[in-house]
N, C-alpha and C positions, 0 to 999 in steps of 0.2 A: 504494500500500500504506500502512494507517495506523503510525503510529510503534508502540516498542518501548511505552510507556504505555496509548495507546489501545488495541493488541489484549492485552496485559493485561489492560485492566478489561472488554473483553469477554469474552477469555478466563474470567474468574475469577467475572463479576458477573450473566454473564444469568441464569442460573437463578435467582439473590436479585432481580434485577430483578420478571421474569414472577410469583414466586410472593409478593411483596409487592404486584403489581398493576398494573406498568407491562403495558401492552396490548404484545403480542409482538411484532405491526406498526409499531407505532410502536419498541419496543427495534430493530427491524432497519434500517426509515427514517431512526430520527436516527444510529446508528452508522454507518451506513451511507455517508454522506457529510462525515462526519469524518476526517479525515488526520493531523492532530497534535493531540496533546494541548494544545493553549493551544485548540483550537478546540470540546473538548470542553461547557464550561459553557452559551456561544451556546447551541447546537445543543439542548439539553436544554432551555436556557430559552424558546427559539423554542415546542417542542416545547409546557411548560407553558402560555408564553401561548395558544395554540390552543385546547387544554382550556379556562383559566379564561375565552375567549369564548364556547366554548361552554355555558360555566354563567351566564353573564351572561344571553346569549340567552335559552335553557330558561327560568331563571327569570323573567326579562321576560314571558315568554309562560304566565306560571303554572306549570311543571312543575316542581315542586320536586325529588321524585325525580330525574330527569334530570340536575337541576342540580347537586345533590348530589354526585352518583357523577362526574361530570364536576369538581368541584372536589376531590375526592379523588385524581383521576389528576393533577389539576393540578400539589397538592402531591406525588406524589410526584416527578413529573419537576422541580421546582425540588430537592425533595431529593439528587434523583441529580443531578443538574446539580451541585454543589458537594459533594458526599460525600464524596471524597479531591484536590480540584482545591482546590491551594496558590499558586494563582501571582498572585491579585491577590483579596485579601482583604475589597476593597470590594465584588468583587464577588460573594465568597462571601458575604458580609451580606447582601447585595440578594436573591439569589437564596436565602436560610436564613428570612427575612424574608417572602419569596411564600410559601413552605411551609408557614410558621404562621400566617398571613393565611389563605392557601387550605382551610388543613385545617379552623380555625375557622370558615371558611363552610360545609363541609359539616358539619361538626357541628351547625350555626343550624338547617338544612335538615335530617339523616338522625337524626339524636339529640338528644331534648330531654333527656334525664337527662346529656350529657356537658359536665362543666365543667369550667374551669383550674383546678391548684390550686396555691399556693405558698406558701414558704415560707424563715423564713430558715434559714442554715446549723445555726445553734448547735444543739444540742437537751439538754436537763436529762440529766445522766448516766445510764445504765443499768445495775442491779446485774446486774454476771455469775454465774452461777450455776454452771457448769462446772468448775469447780477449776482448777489449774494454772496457767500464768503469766497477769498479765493483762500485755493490750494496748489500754490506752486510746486511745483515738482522739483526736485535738487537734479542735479547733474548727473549721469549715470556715469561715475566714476572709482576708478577703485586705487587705492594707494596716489592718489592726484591723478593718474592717468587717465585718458578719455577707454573707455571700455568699446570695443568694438560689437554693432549690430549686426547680424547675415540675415539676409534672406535667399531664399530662390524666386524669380520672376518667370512666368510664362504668360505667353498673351495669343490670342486665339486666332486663328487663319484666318484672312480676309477682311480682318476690320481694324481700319486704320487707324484710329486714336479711341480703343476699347477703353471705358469705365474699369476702376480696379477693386480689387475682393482680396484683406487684406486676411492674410486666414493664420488663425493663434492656436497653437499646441498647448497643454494643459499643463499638468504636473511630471506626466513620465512621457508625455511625447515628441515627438521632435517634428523639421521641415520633410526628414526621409519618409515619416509615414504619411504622408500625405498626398501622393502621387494621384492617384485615382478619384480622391479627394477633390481635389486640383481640376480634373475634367469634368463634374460635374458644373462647373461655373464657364470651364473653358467653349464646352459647347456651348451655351447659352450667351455666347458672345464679350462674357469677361473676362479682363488679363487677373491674374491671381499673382498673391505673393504671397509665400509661409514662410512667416516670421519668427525668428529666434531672439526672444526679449531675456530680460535678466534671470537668470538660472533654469534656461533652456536649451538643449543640444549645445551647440560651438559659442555663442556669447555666455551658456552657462560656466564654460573652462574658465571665462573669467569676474562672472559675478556670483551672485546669489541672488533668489527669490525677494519682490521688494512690492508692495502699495502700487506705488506711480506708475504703472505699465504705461501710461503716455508717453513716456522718456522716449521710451524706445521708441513707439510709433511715430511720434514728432521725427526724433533724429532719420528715420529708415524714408519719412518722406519728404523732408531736407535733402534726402539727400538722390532722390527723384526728380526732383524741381529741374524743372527746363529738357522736361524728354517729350516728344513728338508723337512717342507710339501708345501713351496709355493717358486718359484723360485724369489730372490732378482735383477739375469738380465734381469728378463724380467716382467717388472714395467709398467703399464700403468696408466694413472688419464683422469676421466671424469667428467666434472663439468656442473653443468646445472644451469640459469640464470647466477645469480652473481656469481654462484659458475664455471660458464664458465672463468669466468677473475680470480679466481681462480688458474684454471687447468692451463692457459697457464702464467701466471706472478709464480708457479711454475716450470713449464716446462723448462721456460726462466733462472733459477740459481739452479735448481735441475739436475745434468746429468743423475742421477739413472733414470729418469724418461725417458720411451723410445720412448713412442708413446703420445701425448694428442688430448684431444675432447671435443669440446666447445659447448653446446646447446642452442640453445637462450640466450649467456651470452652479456655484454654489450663490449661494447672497450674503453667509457671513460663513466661511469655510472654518472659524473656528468653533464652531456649533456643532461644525459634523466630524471635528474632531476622535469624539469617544466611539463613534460608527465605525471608522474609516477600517480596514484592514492591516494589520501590521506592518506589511511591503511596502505599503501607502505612506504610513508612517512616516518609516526609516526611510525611502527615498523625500520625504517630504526635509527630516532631518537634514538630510544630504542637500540638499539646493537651496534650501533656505540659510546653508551657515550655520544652524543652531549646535548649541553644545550635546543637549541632550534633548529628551522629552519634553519637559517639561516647557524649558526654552521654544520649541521647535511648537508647540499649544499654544505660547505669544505671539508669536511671529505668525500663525496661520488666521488668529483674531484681528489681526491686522487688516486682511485680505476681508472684506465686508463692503457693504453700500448701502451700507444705514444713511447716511450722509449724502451721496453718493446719487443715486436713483432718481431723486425726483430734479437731477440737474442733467440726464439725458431728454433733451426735449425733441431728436431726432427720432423718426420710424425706427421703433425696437419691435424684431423678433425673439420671443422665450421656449424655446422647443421643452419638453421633457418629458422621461416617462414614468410612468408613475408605479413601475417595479425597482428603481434603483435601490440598489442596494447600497450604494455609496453618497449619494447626498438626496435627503428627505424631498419627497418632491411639493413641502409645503412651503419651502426654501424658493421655485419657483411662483408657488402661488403669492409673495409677500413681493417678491421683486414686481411681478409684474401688474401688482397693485399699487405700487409707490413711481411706478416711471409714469410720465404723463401722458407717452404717447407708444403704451406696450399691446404688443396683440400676443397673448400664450395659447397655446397648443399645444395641451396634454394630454401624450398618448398613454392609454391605459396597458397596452401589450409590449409600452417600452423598456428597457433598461437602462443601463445608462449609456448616457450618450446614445440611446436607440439604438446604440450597433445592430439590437439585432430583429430591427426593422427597417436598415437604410434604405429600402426603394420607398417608405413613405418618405421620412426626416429628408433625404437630401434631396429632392427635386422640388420638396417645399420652400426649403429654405432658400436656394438658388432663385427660383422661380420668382418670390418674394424678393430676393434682392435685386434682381433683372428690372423689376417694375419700381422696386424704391430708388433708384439709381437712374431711371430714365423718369423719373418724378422731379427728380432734384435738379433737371437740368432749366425746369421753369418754374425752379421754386424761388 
């Protein structure tokens, strides 16, 4: 029988697995002969390197396609291989490092319009325009130095200055899980970008988890300003889990930003503290900086939008379902009675982050931001 950790994360994770792209045979092959969680990262990365031979091969042999979509499964199973796995850090790097390696290769192969993009922390102040208290944002900096923002950009065949969809990872995820993710807004005519904010994937190497998620988005679109191919008025952000309170405590001192969309994100993440699963925890530990527990419970009370909420005055989408196991989904009913301009959409057969109902949540949510974004441009 595997340990108390490993059927957790099956427990909690296959459906984000499968509808991010991990093949189901393989989700049930490498759990499958895993026992304890120290043996979980191996087994995933075994998994990847498979895939990234078999993209080696393919393209050897001319099939760029092939190789492509094979180096996409690559990354993501190095992704999932170190996603909430704290126990030896070198070889979270090693294995954080094939994922963005791998995914860069299929993007060489399946998208020429998708590029990295970066940026430093700092960004020129933004006049607020909502009245009421302000809350400046301090500098995203660490030891004085400016901290660097990544993103990935892709933008969509045939349209010449596409509306953008700025799309946020949570607590354990990164820009590598997000590929398919990514096409669902691509077809629908918008350029996307998966952003890595403070204590997430590559800008996590050098921060920790913080409040002001604006920081980031400010600086990433400073540092946009003056491109041709993606229109800067018509800006949207979608954030999923944590990365839902994200989107909208941007939204709330970002005005660029025109439309947001929260998917199973929390309202006061340190509520859902005593719920959370162990892995949660301890990766939460881990990117936040904190020393221990009990630190790592301040730091996540932190993360809230009591305050917050009723200064999004832009088109809010609330997804969530209402089986999560990991943030109450009374947590969505409170946010999106406190924003002024929320519509919620609570699926009763969802879980978290609906994983594992994506053919409803994602062409809602796109569909919703295609129109809020072509709204804004006579607003």
């Amino acid at each position: 029988m595997p340990d108390s950790r490993v059927q957790a994360a099956i427990n909690n994770w296959a459906p984000r697995f499968t509808s991010q792209g991990v093949d189901y045979n393989d989700f049930v092959r490498t759990t499958g002969k895993i026992e304890r969680w120290e043996e979980w990262l191996d087994a995933w990365r075994e998994t990847g390197d498979m895939h990234a031979q078999l993209a080696a091969t393919a393209e050897a042999e001319g099939n760029r396609l092939t190789a492509g979509e094979a180096y996409v499964r690559a990354a993501l199973c190095y992704h999932f291989a170190k996603f909430v796995w704290m126990l030896d850090m070198n070889k979270y790097r090693s294995a954080a490092d094939r994922a963005v390696s791998s995914l860069y290769q299929a993007h060489r192969l399946l998208d020429e319009t998708a590029e990295r993009v970066e940026s430093a922390g700092e960004s020129p102040p933004t006049p607020l325009d909502k009245g009421g208290e302000e809350f400046p944002p301090a500098p995203l900096t660490k030891g004085g130095e400016e901290v660097r923002v990544v993103g990935n950009l892709r933008r969509p065949p045939g349209v010449e200055r596409a509306p953008l969809v700025l799309l946020l990872p949570g607590l354990d995820s990164t820009k590598e899980e997000f590929f398919h993710w990514e096409k669902v807004f691509l077809a629908r005519g918008m350029a996307t970008l998966s952003l890595e904010g403070p204590g997430q994937g590559e800008t996590g190497y050098t921060s920790h988890i913080r409040p002001d998620y604006e920081v980031a988005v400010q600086a990433m679109l400073a540092a946009l300003e003056g491109r041709r191919d993606i229109d800067l008025d018509r800006v949207g952000i979608v954030g999923v889990s944590l990365g839902g309170y994200y989107a909208l405590r941007a939204a709330a001192f970002e005005p660029r930003l025109r439309a947001a969309a929260a998917i199973g994100g929390p309202y006061d993440f340190g509520e859902c503290w005593p719920g959370l699963p162990s892995i949660t925890r301890e990766t939460f530990i881990h990117h936040s900086g904190a020393k221990n527990e009990d630190e790592a419970q301040e730091k996540a009370s932190q993360l809230n939008l009591r305050e917050v909420a009723p200064r999004v005055e832009q088109p809010m989408l609330v997804v969530f379902g209402k089986l999560d196991r990991l943030i109450p989904w009374q947590q969505a009913d409170r946010l999106a009675a406190e924003a002024p301009n929320a519509r919620l959409v609570m699926y009763e057969d969802g879980n978290h982050v609906c994983n594992n109902i994506p053919y409803k949540y994602r062409p809602l949510v796109a569909d919703w931001m295609s129109r809020a974004l072509k709204k804004a441009v006579h607003a």
